[in-house]
N, C-alpha and C positions, 0 to 999 in steps of 0.2 A: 444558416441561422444568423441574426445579427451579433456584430465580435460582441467578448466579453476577452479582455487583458488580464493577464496575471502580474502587478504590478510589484509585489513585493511577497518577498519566504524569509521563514527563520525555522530553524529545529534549537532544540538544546542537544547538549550531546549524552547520548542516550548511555546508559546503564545498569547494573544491578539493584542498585538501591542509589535512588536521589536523595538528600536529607530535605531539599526543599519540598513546601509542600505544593498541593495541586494548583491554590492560587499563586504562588511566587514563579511557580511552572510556566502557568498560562500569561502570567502578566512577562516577566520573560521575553517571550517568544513573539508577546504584542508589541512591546517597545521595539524589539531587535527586525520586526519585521514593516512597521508606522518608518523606523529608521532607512529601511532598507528602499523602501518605497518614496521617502521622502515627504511624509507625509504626519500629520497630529493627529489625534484621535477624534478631534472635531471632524476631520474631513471624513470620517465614517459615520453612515447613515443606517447601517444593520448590520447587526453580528448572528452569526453561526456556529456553536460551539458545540464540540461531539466529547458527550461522558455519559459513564452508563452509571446506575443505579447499580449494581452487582459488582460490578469491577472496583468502584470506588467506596464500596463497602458505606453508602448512607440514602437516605431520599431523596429524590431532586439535586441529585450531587449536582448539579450546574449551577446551582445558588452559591455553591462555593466560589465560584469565580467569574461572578457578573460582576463585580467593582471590577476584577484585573484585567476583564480583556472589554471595559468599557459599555457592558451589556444592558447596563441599567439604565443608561441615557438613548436610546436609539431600539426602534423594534429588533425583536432578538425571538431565534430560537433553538431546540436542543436536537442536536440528533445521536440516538444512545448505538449506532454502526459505526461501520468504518468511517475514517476521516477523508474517503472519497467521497463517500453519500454525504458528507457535511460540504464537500465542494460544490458537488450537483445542488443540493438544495440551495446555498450560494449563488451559483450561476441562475437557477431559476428568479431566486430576486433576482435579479439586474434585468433578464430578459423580459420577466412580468412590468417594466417600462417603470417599476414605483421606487426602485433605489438605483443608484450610481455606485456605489463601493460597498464592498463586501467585504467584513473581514471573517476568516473563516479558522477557529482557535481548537484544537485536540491536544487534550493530554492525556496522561493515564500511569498511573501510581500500582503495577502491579503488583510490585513487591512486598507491598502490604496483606495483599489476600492469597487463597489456596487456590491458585488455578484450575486444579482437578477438580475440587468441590463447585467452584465459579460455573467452571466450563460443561458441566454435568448437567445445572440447570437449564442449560438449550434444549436440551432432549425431552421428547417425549415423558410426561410424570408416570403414565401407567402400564406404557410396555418396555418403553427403553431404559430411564433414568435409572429406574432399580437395578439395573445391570452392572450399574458405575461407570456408565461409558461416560467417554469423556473426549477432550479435544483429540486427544494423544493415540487413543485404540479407534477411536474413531477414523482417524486419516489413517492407520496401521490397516486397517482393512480397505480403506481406497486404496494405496498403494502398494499392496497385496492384489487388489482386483484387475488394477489398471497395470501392472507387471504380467500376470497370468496372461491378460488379456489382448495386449500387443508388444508379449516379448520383449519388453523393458529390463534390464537389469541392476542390481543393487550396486554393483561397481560405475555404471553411469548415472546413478542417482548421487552415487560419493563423488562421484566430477564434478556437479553442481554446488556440493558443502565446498571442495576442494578452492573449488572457482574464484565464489561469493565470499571464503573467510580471507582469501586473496585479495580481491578486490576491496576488503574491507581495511586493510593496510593503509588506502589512499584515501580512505574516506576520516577527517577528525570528529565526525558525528557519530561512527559505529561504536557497539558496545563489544564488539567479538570478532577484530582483526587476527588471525593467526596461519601462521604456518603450518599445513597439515599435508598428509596424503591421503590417496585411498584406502590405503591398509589402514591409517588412523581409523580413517570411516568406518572402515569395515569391523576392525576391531572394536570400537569402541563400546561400550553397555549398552544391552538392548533393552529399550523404555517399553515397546510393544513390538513386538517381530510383524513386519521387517524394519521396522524402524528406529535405528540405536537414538545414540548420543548426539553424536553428530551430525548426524542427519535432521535434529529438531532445532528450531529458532529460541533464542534462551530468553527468560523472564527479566525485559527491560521495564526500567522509568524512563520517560522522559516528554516531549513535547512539540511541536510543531503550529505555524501558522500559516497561511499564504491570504494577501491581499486581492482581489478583483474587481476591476473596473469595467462600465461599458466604454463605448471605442474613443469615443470625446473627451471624458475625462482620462484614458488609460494614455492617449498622444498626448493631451496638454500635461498631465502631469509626470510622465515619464520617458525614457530617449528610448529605451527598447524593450516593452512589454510582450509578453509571450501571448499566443492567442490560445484559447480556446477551439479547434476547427470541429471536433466534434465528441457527443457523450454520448455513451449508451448505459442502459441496464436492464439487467433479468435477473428472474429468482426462478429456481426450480425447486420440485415438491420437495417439504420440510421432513415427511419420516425418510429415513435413508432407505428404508427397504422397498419405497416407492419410486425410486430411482437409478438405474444403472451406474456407479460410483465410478465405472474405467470411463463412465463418458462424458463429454462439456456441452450438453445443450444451450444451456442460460448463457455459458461463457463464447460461445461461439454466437448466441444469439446478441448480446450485449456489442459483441466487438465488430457486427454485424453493423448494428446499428451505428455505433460509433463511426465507423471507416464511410459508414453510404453518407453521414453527415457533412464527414471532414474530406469527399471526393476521393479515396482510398479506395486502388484496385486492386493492387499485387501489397499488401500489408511486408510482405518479405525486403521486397526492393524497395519501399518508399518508405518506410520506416528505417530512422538510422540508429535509433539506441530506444530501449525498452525498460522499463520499471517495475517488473511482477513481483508481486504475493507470495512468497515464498517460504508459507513458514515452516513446512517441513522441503525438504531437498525435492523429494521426487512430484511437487507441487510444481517446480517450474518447470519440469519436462510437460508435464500433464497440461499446463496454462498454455506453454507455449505452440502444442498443440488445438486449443479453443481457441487461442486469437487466430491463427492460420494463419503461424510463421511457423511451419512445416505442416506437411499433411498427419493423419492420424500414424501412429506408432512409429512416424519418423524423428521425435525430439531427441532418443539417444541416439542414431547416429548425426544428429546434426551436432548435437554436446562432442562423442566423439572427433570428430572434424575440425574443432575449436572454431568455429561459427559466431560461437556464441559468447568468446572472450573479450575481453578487452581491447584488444587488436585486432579482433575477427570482425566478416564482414556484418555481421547484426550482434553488436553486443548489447547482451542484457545482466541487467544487474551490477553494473559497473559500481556502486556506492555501495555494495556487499551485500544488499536486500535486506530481505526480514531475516532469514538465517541469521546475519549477523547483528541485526537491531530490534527487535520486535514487543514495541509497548502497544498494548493491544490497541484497538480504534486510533491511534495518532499513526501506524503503519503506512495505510493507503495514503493520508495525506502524505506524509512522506516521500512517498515514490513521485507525486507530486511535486514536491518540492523539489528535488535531486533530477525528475527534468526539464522541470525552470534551470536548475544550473546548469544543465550539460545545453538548455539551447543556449543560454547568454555568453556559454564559454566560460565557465566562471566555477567550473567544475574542479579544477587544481590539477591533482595527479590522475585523477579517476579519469578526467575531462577524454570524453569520445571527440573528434578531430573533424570537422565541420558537419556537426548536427545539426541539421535542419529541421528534422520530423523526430518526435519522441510519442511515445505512448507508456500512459501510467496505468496501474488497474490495484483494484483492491478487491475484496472478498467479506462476504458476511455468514456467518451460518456456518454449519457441520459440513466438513467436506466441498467445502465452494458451492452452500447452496444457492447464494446471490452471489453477482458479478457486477460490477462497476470499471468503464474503462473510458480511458480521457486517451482524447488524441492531441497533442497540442504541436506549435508550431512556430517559430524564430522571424 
């Protein structure tokens, strides 16, 4: 495909409760990322801003923050998913040949609303929702299915909290760096069996932007812009009980696409640091199994092996993941952003040690019914 550069990222640093509100968030994130990019707000030609109506608790919540992140001067639109789906539809401007710069703006204030009540209304209104299911028992029975079903274990799922609240130390954006072990994991209070405490990604604020240019303006206006090599996506069927939960069609099918884009054979070796969706633990054994950086029911022992550390030879999650940060829809842009920094180097303590090849992904829906995955490139 023809490049599209990622010119400039900004996050705020994420939390329990922000006192700022959703536009002081989003505007934020625009200054600190027009900054980073080197760039005014004139030089952007369309915005792409991701908020949902439910999450932000009003209508058309994006009206909230079209003055701050420039929206009302320049074609614009919303997308109420993850802050990956706001990048893809980003990129598609640029490639549709009618804008040059993309800026692409996610926040999310979840501290405000009841997530269980929030997260209930994805569900089905006439067989499911009445159940109370919700984000939380909903993934507690994927990772129930997908343990049964390829011999997974809850103590390699606590390797992953273990990992990511580790890696979250090095990162100043995380909301949940800490010190833990296994036995924390295993101890801690179960929210939905098998899934305690620890093992769930906790209710942040916070924010995220990234800038995108096509390939003329992204060299003249910047010394080293990250590319774009390739994106995919898939959704698989919306009732859960129409779909096998231990397995990743959409996300195997998404990362499929994405790798035939970006000329990706062996995803294992040519990839050198990874960015997954991880908002409960035993999601990034399970992801990392769909993108096919191990075969199926190998992701705990590849965890085991330390593969997958910091030092390891495919580390993922180095900036602590969604475990440790996780405002809803601003997530995926995130993982985003965090491998813009590991290609420029620019990563700090977290920084993987000549990154060339990253891939980000995000998630929409119950149990990763849609998949979103960016491959990018230094």
């Amino acid at each position: 495909m023809d490049k599209v550069g990622i010119i400039g990222v900004a996050q705020t640093k994420y939390r329990r409760y922000n006192p700022a509100s959703h536009a002081e968030m989003a505007y934020q994130v625009t200054r600190e990322a027009l900054e980073d990019a080197g760039l005014t707000i004139e030089d952007i030609d369309n915005t792409v801003t991701v908020c949902n109506d439910f999450w932000d608790g009003r209508t058309i919540s994006c009206m909230t923050i079209t003055e701050a992140t420039g929206s009302h001067r320049v074609p614009t639109t919303n997308v109420e998913g993850d802050g990956t789906y706001g990048a893809l539809m980003g990129a598609m401007r640029i490639l549709s040949g009618l804008h040059k710069v993309t800026l692409v703006v996610a926040q999310s204030k979840i501290s405000e609303g009841i997530p269980a009540v929030i997260s209930n209304a994805m569900f089905d209104p006439v067989y499911e929702r009445v159940l109370g299911i919700d984000a939380i028992n909903s993934s507690a029975l994927q990772m129930r299915s997908y343990m049964s079903k390829y011999g997974i274990t809850e103590e390699q799922c606590a390797k992953i909290s273990v990992k990511n609240h580790r890696n979250a130390k090095s990162n100043p954006y995380a909301h949940l760096p800490l010190d833990i072990t296994v036995e924390d994991v295993l101890k801690s209070r179960v929210l939905a069996d098998p899934i305690k405490l620890l093992d769930a990604s906790p209710v942040s604020d916070g924010a995220c932007a990234i800038i995108m240019a096509e390939e003329e303006m992204a060299k003249k206006r910047y010394s080293k812009p990250i590319w774009i090599k390739g994106i995919g996506h898939c959704a698989d069927a919306y009732h859960l009980g129409d779909r096998d939960l231990a397995e990743v069609d959409a996300l195997a099918s998404a990362a499929g696409r994405a790798y035939k884009m970006a000329g990706i054979k062996n995803p294992m070796k040519e990839i050198d640091v990874a960015e997954v969706y991880d908002a409960f633990s035993y999601m990034e054994l399970l992801w990392m199994e769909g993108l096919g950086l191990c075969g199926r029911g190998e992701a705990g022992a590849m965890v085991d092996s330390g593969l997958t550390e910091l030092r390891g030879a495919l580390p993922i999650n180095p900036s602590g993941g969604v475990l440790s940060a996780h405002a809803v829809q601003v997530a995926g842009l995130a993982r985003i952003a965090e491998a813009v920094l590991q290609l420029r180097g620019e990563a700090g303590a977290r920084q993987v040690e000549g990154a060339r090849v990253a891939l980000a992904h995000g998630i929409e829906g119950a149990c990763g019914q849609g998949h979103c995955v960016f491959v990018l490139e230094n």
